[in-house]
N, C-alpha and C positions, 0 to 999 in steps of 0.2 A: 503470323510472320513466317513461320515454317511454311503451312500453307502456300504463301506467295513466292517464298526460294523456289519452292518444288516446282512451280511452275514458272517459274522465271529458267530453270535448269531445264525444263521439259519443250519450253518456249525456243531455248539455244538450240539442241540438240536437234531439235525437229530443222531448223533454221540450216545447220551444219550438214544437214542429210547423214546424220551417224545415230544410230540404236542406242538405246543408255542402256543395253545390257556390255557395250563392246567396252573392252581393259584394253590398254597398250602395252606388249611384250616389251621389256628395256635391256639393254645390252648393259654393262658394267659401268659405262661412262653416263646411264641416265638416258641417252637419247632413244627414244620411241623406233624400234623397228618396226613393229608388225602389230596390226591389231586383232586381236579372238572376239570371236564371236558366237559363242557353242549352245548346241543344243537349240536351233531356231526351228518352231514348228512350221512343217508345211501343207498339215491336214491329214487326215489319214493315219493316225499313231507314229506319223516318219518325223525327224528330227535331222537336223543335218548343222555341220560345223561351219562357219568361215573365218580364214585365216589369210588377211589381206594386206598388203604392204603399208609403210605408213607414210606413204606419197598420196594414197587416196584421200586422208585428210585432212582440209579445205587446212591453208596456213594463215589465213587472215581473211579479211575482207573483199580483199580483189586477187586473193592467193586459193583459186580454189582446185581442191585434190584432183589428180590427176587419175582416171579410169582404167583400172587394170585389166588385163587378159583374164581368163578366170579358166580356171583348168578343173574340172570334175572328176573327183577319186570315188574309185567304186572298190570297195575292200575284198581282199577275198574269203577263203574259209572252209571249200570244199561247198557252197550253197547250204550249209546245214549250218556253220555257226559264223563268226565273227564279228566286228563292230567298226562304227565309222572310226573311232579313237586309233585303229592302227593303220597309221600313216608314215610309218619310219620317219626317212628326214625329208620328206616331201613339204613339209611345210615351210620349214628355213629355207628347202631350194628353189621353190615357187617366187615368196616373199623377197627373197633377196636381189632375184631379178627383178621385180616391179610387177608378179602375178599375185592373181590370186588363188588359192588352194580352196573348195569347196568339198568338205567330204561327208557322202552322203548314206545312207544305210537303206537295209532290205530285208523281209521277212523270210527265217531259215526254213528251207525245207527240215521237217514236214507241217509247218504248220501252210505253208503254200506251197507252188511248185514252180516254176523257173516261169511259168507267165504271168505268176503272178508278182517276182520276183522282177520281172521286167519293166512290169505297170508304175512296181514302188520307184523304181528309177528313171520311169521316163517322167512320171509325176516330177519328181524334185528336178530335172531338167527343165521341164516347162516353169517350175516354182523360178527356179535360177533365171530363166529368162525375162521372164514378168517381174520380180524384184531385185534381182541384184542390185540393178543402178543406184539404187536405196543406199546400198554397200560401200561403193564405190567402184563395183564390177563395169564392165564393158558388155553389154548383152551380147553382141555383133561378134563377139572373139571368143567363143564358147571350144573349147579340148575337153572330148571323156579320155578317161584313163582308168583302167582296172589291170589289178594285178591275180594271177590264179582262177577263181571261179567268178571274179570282177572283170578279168579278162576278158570271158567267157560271155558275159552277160553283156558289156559295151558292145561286144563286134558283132550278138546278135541284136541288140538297139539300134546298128549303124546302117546294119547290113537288111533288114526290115524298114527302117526309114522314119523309124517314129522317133526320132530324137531331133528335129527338127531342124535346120541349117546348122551343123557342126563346122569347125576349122578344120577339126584333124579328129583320129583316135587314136588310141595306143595302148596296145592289147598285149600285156607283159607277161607272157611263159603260162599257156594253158593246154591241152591236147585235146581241148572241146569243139573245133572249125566243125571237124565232120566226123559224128558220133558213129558211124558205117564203118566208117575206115579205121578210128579210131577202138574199136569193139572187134574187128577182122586185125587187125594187127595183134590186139594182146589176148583174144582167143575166148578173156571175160571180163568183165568191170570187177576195176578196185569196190572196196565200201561207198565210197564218198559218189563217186560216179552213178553207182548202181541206187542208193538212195534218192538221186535227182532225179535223174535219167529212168529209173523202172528198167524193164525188161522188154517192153512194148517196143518194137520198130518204129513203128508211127512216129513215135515219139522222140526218138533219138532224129529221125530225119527233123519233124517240126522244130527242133531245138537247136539245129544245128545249123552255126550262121553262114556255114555255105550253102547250104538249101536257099535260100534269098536271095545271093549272089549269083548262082546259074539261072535261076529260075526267073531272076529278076530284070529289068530295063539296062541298056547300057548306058553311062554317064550319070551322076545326081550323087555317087556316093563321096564320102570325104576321103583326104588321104589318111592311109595308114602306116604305124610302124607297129611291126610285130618284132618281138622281140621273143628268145627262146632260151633256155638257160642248158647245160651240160646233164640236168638230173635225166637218166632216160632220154638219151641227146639224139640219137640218130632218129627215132619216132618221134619228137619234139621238133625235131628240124625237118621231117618230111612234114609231117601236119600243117606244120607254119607255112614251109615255102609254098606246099600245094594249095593249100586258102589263100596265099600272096598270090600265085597264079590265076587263081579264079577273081579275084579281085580286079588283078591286072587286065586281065581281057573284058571286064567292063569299063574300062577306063580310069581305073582308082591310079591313084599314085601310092607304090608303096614303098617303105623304107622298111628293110630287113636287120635285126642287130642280133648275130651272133653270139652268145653268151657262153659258149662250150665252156668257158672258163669260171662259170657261176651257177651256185648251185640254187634252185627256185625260191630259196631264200634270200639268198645274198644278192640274185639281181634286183630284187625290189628293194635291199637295205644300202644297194647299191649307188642309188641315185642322190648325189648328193654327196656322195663319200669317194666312191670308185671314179677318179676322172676319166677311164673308157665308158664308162655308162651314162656316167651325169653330161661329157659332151657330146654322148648320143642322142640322150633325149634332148638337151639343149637344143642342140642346131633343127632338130625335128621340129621343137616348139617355138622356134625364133621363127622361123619358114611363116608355120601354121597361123602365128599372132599379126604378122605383117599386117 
């Protein structure tokens, strides 16, 4: 008898197009906002979250869920530590609009190095492509988004081309565009930098997502919003505008947000909380989802 539940419940579920590992988040009145989804392997030792509105899930029989935008978080950490689990309030602000929040993870330097770190994320981007629907994702409405060394790593995925028809990116407060400029401005690397990055020129050029941008075809790339916070603000806001520039004269569309008033942490805890922030990335992502 148990037996046949189990599979009467495995019979639904598959029918409903939803995972029976997914729980529905409740607000205080009971009703279902957002559903989790954590920890879905996608080969490779990588694991990635989703956290998706609960409009996706079918309401009846001729009531079926409605396909969200799906926005991809890339965390940051300086490339040596961090985890998909930090997401500030990216999740309630995605969810709330009718997105969905995918947040995925990457192996620290040193046990790989920023290509290899690249690979893990264009992986679960093609994962998210090929499966979402499953989810209730929109494959066709795909945003990356990193914050700091996540930053860092979308704009050189976007700006290489391997992340496969994007909406948009959104590359929130890094000083990694152009590792040149960026190494000639402060004379040496921080720890965090110099861990990734080495000492090698070579490398600081291959790593850097405007090396792709000059060197690359005009038109194909998505639009951007770079964002840049006050810490270290005048080298933060050269960095950014001058990769917005080189962007620009390939035909990208960019959107620039000012953050002199936020500090590298607070514009990522921003979103969500700060209405100059959260209706910047809004109106960015309402554009991008059309």
């Amino acid at each position: 008898m148990i037996g046949l539940r189990a599979a009467l419940i495995a019979l639904v579920a598959l029918f409903l197009n939803f995972p029976l590992t997914t729980h529905a988040q409740q607000s205080a009145d009971q009703k279902p906002t957002r559903i989790v989804t954590k920890a879905v392997s996608v080969g490779g030792g990588l694991r990635l979250d989703i956290h998706a509105p609960a409009t996706v899930k079918r309401q009846g029989f001729f009531k079926p869920g409605k396909k969200a935008p799906v926005l991809i978080y890339v965390h940051g950490g300086g490339w040596i530590k961090g985890t998909r689990e930090k997401i500030y309030n990216l999740d309630t602000f995605a969810t709330k609009r009718g997105w969905m929040l995918v947040s995925v993870q990457y192996t620290p330097v040193p046990r790989t190095n920023i290509d290899g770190q690249v690979r893990d994320i264009v992986r679960q981007i093609n994962w998210v492509r090929n499966n979402i629907s499953r989810y209730g994702g929109d494959k066709r409405k795909i945003v990356i988004m990193g914050h700091s060394a996540g930053s860092h790593l979308v704009s050189l995925i976007a700006a290489k081309r391997l992340g496969g028809p994007l909406r948009g990116v959104i590359a929130n407060d890094v000083q990694a565009y152009d590792m040149v400029a960026y190494g000639g401005m402060r004379g040496s690397l921080p720890y965090v930098y110099a861990a990734a990055f080495g000492s090698n020129l070579s490398n600081w050029i291959k790593w850097s997502p405007v090396t792709y941008v000059r060197n690359g075809p005009s038109g194909g790339l998505p639009p951007f919003m770079i964002m840049y916070s006050g810490s270290n603000y005048e080298r933060r806001k050269t960095l950014a505008r001058g990769f917005a520039g080189d962007l620009r004269s390939k035909g990208s569309r960019v959107t620039l947000f000012d953050g002199r008033r936020y500090s590298h942490g607070s514009i990522a805890r921003g979103i969500g909380k700060s209405p100059e922030v959260t209706r910047a990335v809004e109106r960015f992502l309402r554009r991008a989802f059309r």
